[in-house]
C-alpha positions as CSV (number, residue, x, y, z in Angstrom):
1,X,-72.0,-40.1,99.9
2,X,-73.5,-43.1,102.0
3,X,-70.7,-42.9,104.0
4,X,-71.6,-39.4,105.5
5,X,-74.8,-40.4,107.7
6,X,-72.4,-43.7,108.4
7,X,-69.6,-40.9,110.2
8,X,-72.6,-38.8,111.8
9,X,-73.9,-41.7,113.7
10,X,-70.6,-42.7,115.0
11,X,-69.6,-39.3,115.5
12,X,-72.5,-39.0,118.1
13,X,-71.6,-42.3,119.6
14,X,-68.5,-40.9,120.9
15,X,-69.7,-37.6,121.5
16,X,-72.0,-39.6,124.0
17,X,-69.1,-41.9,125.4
18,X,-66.5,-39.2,126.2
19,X,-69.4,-37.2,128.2
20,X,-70.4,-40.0,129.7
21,X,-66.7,-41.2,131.0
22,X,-65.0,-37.9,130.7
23,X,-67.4,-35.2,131.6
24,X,-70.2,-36.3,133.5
25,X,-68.3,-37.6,137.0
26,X,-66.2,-34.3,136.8
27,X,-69.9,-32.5,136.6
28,X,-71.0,-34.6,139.4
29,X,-68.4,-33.8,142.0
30,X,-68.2,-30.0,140.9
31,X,-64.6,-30.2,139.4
32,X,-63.9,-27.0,137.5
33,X,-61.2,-28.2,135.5
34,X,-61.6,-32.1,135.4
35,X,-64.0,-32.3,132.6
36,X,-60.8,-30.5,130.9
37,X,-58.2,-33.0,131.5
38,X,-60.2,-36.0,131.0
39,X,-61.7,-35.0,127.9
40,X,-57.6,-34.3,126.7
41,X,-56.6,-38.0,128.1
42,X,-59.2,-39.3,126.0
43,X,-58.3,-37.2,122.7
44,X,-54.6,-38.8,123.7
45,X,-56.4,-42.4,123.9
46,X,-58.0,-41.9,120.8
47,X,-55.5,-40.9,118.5
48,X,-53.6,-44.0,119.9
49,X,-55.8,-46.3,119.3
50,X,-56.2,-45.2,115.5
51,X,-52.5,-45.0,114.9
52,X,-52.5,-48.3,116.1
53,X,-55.1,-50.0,113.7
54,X,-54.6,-47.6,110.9
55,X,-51.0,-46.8,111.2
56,X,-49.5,-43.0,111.3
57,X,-48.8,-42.0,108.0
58,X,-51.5,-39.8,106.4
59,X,-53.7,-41.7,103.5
60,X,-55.9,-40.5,100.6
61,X,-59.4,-40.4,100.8
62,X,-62.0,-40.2,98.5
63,X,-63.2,-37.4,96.4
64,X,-67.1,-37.1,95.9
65,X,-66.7,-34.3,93.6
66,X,-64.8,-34.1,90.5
67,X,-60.8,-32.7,91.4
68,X,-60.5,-30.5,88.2
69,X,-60.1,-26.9,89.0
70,X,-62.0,-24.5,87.9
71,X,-61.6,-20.1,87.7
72,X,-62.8,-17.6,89.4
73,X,-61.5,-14.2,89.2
74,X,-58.5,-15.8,88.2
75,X,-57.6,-18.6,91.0
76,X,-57.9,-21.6,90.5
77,X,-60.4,-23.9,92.6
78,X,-61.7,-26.9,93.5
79,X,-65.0,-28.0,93.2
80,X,-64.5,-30.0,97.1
81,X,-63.2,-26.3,98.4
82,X,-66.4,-24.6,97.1
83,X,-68.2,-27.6,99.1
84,X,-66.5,-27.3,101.9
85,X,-67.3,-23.5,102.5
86,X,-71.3,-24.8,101.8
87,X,-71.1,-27.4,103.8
88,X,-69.7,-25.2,107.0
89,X,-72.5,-22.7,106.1
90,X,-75.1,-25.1,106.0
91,X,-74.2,-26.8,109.3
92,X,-73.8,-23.5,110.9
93,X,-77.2,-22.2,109.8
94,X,-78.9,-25.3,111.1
95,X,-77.1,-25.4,114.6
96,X,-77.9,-21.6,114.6
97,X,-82.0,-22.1,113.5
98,X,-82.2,-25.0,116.1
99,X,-80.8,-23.2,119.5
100,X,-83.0,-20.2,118.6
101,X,-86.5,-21.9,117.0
102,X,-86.8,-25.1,118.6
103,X,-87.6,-25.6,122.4
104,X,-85.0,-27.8,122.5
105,X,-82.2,-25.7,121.1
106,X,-83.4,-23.2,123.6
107,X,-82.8,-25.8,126.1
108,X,-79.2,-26.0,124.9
109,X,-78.9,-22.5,125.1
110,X,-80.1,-22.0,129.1
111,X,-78.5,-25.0,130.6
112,X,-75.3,-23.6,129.0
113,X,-75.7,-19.9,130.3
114,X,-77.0,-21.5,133.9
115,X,-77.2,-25.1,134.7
116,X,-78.7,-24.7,138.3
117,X,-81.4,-22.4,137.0
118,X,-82.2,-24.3,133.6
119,X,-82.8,-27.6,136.2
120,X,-84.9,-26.0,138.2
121,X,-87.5,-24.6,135.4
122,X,-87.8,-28.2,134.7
123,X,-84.9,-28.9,131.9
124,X,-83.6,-32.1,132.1
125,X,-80.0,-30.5,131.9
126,X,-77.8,-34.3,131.8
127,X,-80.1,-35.2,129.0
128,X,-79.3,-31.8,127.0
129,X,-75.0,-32.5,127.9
130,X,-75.0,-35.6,126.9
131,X,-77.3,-34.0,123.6
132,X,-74.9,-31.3,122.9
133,X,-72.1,-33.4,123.7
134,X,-73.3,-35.7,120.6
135,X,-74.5,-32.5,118.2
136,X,-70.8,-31.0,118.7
137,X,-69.0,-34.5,117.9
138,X,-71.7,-35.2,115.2
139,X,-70.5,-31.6,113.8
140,X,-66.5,-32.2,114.1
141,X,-67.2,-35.9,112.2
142,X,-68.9,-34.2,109.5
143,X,-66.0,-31.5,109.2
144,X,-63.5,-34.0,108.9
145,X,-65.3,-35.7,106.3
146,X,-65.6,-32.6,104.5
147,X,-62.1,-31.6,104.6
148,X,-60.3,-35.2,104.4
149,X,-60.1,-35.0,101.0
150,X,-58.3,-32.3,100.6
151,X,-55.7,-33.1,103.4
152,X,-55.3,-36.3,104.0
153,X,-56.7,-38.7,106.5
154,X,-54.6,-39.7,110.0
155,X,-55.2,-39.8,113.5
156,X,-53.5,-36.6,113.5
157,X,-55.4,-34.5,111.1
158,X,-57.9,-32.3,113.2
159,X,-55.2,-30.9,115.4
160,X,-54.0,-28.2,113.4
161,X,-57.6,-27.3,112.2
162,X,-58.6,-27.4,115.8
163,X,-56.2,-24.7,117.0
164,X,-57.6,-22.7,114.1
165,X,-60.8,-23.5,114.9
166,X,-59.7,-22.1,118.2
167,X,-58.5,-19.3,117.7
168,X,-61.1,-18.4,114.8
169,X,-64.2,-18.8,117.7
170,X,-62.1,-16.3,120.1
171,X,-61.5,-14.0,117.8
172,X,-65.3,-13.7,116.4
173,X,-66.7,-14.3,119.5
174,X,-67.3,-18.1,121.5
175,X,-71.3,-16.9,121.5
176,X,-71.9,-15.8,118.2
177,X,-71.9,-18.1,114.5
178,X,-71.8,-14.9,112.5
179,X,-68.5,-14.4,114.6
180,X,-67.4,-17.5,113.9
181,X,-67.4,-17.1,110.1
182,X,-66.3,-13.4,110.4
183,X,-63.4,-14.3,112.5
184,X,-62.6,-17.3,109.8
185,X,-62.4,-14.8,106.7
186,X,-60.0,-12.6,108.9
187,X,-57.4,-15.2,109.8
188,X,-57.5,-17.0,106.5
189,X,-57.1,-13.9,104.5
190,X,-54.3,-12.6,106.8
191,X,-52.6,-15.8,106.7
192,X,-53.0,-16.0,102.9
193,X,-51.6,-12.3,102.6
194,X,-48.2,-12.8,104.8
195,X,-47.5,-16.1,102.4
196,X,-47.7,-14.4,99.7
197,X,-45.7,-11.3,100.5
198,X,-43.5,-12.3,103.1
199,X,-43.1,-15.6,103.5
200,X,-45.2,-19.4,104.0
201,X,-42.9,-19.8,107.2
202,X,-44.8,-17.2,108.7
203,X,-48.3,-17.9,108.0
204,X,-49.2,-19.2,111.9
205,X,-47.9,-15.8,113.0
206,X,-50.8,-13.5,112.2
207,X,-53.4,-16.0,114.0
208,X,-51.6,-15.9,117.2
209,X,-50.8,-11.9,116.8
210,X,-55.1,-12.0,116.0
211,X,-55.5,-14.0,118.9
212,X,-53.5,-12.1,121.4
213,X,-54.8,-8.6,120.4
214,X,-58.4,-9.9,120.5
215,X,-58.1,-11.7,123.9
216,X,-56.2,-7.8,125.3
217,X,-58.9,-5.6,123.9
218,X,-61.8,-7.4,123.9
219,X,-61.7,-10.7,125.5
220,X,-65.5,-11.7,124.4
221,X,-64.6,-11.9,120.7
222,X,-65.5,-8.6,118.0
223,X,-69.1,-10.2,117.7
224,X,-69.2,-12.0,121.4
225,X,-71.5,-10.4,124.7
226,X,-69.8,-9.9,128.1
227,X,-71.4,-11.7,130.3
228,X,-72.3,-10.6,134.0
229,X,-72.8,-12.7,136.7
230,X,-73.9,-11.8,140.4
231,X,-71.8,-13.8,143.1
């Protein structure tokens, strides 16, 4: 448990360097895609650099909870599963209360819908990057801690979960958190279903089906808003 704040901290650190390297001079010369590739080259450079001090094969970690099962309706879970799914609802509530109570979430919210316009009504809009730069990492830290033990720790572990992440915010919607956990329930249950009844090699395949029919009819995401822009 004292770990957690321990991985938060550090988690923002490097939310804060990889804007600062990898973001921030693509923002400054107006590169539309560079912030994309850098950010990637550093991902790369990270996962090097832990494989190289912590090796590649996937290692235990800690339990907090108790790992003795327990029923409901007949299945059989973990008590770190049931604290997973609190934990993501917690986090998710919070990020949600602070962009639409506080001034400052607000000031998340209108530097990401319109840079230009939320600097000139007086938002410091590098400050609030560089802030939602370290909330998002700060977030992604806390989720790994959450799920590590119950698959493993390696350098490698988040890019599986990321796709899914992924393709769980397109399908809900990128704007919306109820989305996010609709979209979550609909891809694990369809996964979950084809495993069972057809076969575990094909549990990717309803995601990417998911993904593809949501991105044809409705490219927002079911709970996302179109957004129109004048040019």
């Amino acid at each position: 448990w004292l770990m957690i704040p321990i991985v938060l901290v550090f988690g923002a650190l490097q939310g804060v360097f990889v804007e600062w390297i990898g973001v921030r001079p693509a923002i400054k010369i107006k590169s539309e895609f560079g912030w994309i590739m850098s950010t990637i080259a550093l991902a790369i450079i990270f996962k090097n650099v832990a494989e190289n001090i912590w090796g590649k094969d996937d290692l235990p970690f800690p339990s907090p909870l108790s790992g003795a099962p327990f029923q409901i309706f007949g299945a059989n879970v973990q008590p770190m599963q049931v604290l997973v799914v609190v934990g993501a609802l917690a986090i998710m509530l919070a990020v949600e209360l602070f962009n639409r109570k506080s001034i400052y979430g607000k000031a998340v919210v209108a530097t990401s819908n319109d840079r230009d316009a939320a600097g000139l009504m007086g938002i410091n809009t590098s400050v609030v990057i560089t802030f939602s730069y370290a909330l998002s990492s700060a977030t992604a830290a806390f989720a790994g801690v959450l799920v590590a033990p119950l698959t493993l720790t390696g350098a490698t572990m988040g890019a599986a979960l990321g796709l899914k992440a992924f393709a769980v915010a397109i399908i809900g919607g990128l704007t919306s958190g109820m989305g996010a956990i609709v979209g979550g329930l609909i891809l694990g249950i369809a996964e979950t279903v084809t495993g069972f009844y057809i076969s575990t090699g094909y549990k990717e395949v309803p995601g990417l089906l998911l993904l593809l029919l949501v991105l044809a009819v409705k490219p927002a995401g079911l709970f996302g808003k179109t957004a129109i822009k004048k040019v």
